[in-house]
N, C-alpha and C positions, 0 to 999 in steps of 0.2 A: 897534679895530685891524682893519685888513683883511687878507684873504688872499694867499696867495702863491701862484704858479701857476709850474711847471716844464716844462721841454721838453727832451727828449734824442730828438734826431734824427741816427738810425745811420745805416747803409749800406741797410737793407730797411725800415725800420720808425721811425716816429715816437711816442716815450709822454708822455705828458700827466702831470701830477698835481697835484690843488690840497690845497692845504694853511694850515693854521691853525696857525701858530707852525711847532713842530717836530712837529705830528701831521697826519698824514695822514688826509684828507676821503674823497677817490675819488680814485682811478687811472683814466684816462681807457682805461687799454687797447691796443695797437697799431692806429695807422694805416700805412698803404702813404706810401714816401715820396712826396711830390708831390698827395697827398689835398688838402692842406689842414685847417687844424684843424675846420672846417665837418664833418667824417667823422669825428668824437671818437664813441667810445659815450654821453661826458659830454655831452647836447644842448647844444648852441654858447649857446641863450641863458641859459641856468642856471649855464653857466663865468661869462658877463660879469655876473651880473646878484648874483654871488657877493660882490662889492664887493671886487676883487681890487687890489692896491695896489700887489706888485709882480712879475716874473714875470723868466724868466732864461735863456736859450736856450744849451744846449749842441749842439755841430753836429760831426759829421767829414764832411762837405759844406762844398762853400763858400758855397751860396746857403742864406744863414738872411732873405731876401726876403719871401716868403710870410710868414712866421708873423711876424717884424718890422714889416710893415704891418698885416695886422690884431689886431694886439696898440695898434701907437699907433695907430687908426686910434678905436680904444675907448676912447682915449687911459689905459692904463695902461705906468707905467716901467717900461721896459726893459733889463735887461742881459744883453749878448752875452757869453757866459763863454768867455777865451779866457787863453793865459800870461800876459799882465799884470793878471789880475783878484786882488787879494788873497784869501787861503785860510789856514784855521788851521792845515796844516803848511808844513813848507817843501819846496820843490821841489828837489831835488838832480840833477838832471836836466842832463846838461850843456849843450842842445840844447834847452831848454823850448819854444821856438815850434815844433818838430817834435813837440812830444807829442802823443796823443792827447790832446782836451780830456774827452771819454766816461773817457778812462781816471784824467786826475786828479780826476775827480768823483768814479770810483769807489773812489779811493785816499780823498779827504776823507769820503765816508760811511763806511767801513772803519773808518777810525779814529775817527771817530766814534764809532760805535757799539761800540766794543770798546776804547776807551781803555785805555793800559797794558800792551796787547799786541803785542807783534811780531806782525808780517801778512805770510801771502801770499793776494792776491787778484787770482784765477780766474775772468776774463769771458768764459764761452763761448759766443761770439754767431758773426758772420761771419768776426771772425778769433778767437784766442784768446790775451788779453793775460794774461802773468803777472807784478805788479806789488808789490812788496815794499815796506812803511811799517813804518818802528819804533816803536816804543812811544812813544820821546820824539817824534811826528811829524815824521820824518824822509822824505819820497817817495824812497828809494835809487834807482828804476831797476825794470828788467824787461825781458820780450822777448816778441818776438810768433812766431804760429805761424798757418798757416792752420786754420780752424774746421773744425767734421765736415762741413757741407756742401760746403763747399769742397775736402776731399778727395774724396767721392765725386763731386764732378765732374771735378776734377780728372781722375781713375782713369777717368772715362768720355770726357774731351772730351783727352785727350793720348794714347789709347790709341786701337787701329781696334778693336777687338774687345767691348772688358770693356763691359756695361750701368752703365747708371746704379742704385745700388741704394738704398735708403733704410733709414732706421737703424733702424728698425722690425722686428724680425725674430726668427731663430732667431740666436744668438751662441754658437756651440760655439767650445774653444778651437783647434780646430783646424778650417779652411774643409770640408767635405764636397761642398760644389759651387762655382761657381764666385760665386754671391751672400755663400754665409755665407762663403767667404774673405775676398770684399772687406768686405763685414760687420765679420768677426771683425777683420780688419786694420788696417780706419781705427778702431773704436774702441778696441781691445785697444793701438794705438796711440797713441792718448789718454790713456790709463790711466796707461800704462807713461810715456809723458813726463810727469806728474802726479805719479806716484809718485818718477820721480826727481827734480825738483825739490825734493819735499818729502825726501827722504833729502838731500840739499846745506843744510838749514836745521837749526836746533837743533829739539830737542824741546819747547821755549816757542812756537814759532810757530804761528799756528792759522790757519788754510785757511778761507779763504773763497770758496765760488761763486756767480757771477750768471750771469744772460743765457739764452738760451735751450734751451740743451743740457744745461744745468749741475744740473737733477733728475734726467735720465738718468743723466749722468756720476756722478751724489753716489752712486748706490744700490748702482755698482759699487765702489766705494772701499776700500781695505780700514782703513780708519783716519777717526775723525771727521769732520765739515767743517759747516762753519755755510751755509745756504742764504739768500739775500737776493736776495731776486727784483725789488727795485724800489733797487739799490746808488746807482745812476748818480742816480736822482730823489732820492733820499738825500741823500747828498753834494753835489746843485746847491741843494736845501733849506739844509740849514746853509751854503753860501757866502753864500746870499743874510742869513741871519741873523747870520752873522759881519759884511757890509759893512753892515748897518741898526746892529749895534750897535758899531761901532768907526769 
C-alpha cells in the first residue's frame, strides 16, 4: 500500500503532510503561498520517492495550478477537494459551494477524531472560523470573524494615528499606553467572543482549536479545549480514506 500525501493551501501559507493510512509520517511544515512545493522542509525528492499513490489538495485560492501539475507531472492521483467531494458527515450548509473547503476539512478531522461528541471548532488562522458538528456528524454551520492579525492591521491601516502592534507583549486588563490597549483589545476581544460562543452551546460540547494563534489563545481560556495543530491535514487524510474505501 502506498502513501498519501495532503495539501491545505490558505491565504499565507501552504502545509504538506504525508501519511500512511491514517498515521502521520511528516509534516512538511509551512511554505509562503506561491513557493511551490520544491520549498517543503520535506526534500522534494524524498516526498516523490515515498511511493505516494494518492494526494488531495484543499485550496481557499483559486489557483491549485502549481501543486496540480507537479503532482501529475510525477504522475500521482489527484483529488481537488471541493463541495461535491464525498465526506463521512453531511454537510447541512445551505450554500455548500460557498464554504470554506479548509473549513469542511477541518469539521471531517474534528469529528473524526472525537466521535460521539458535539463540536465547536475554532480555526484561528487569517480569518477565524467557528464551525459547529454534532456528534451524529452533522456540519450545522458557523460564522466567520476576522483573525488577530487582521485586527491589528486593521486598527493600524483604517486609523491615521494608532501603530501597528504585534501580539507579543505585555497584556494587562486594562491598555496603560497606547500598545497594550490595542494589545489588550484585539485579544481580550478574542477571548471574550470565544467565551461567548461557548456560553450559547450545552456543557457536552468540547472546543476545539487549530491554526496559528490558537496556543496563544488556548492558554488564555478559562475552561478546557483540545489543541490540533494539523485539523485541516486531518480531515483531508480521512476524505481521502473514506473515497478509497467506499
Amino acid at each position: 500500500m502506498g502513501y498519501y500525501l495532503t495539501i491545505d493551501k490558505g491565504n499565507t501559507a501552504t502545509k504538506v503532510a504525508l501519511w500512511n493510512d491514517s498515521t502521520l509520517l511528516k509534516f512538511g511544515g509551512s511554505i509562503e503561498v506561491g513557493e511551490g512545493l520544491g520549498q517543503l522542509q520535506m526534500d522534494r525528492d524524498e516526498i516523490f520517492s515515498s511511493g505516494i499513490v494518492k494526494a488531495i489538495i484543499c485550496s481557499v485560492t483559486e489557483d491549485d495550478s502549481k501543486e496540480l501539475n507537479v503532482l501529475k507531472e510525477q504522475g500521482i492521483d489527484v483529488m481537488l477537494f471541493n463541495h461535491q467531494t464525498p465526506i463521512p458527515i453531511v454537510n447541512e450548509y445551505k450554500t455548500p459551494h460557498t464554504l470554506g473547503h479548509d473549513r469542511l476539512a477541518a469539521a471531517v478531522g474534528a469529528w473524526d477524531e472525537y466521535k460521539g461528541k458535539d463540536l465547536l471548532v475554532i480555526d484561528m488562522g487569517s480569518a477565524i472560523t467557528y464551525d459547529i458538528v454534532t456528534a451524529a456528524g452533522q456540519y450545522v454551520g458557523g460564522n466567520i470573524a476576522p483573525g488577530m492579525s487582521m485586527r491589528f492591521e486593521a486598527l493600524h491601516n483604517y486609523t491615521s494615528r494608532l501603530p501597528r502592534v504585534e501580539a507579543e507583549g505585555e497584556l494587562p486588563l486594562w491598555g496603560f499606553n497606547t500598545e497594550t490597549a490595542i494589545r489588550s483589545g484585539v485579544i481580550s476581544g478574542i477571548i471574550g467572543e470565544i467565551n461567548y460562543y461557548k456560553n450559547k452551546l450545552s456543557e457536552n460540547h468540547l472546543v476545539i482549536l487549530t491554526g496559528g494563534d490558537a496556543e496563544m489563545i488556548a492558554k488564555r481560556l478559562d475552561f478546557p479545549v483540545k489543541l490540533e495543530h494539523e485539523l485541516v491535514s486531518t480531515g483531508l487524510n480521512r476524505i481521502i480514506l473514506y473515497n478509497e474505501n467506499n
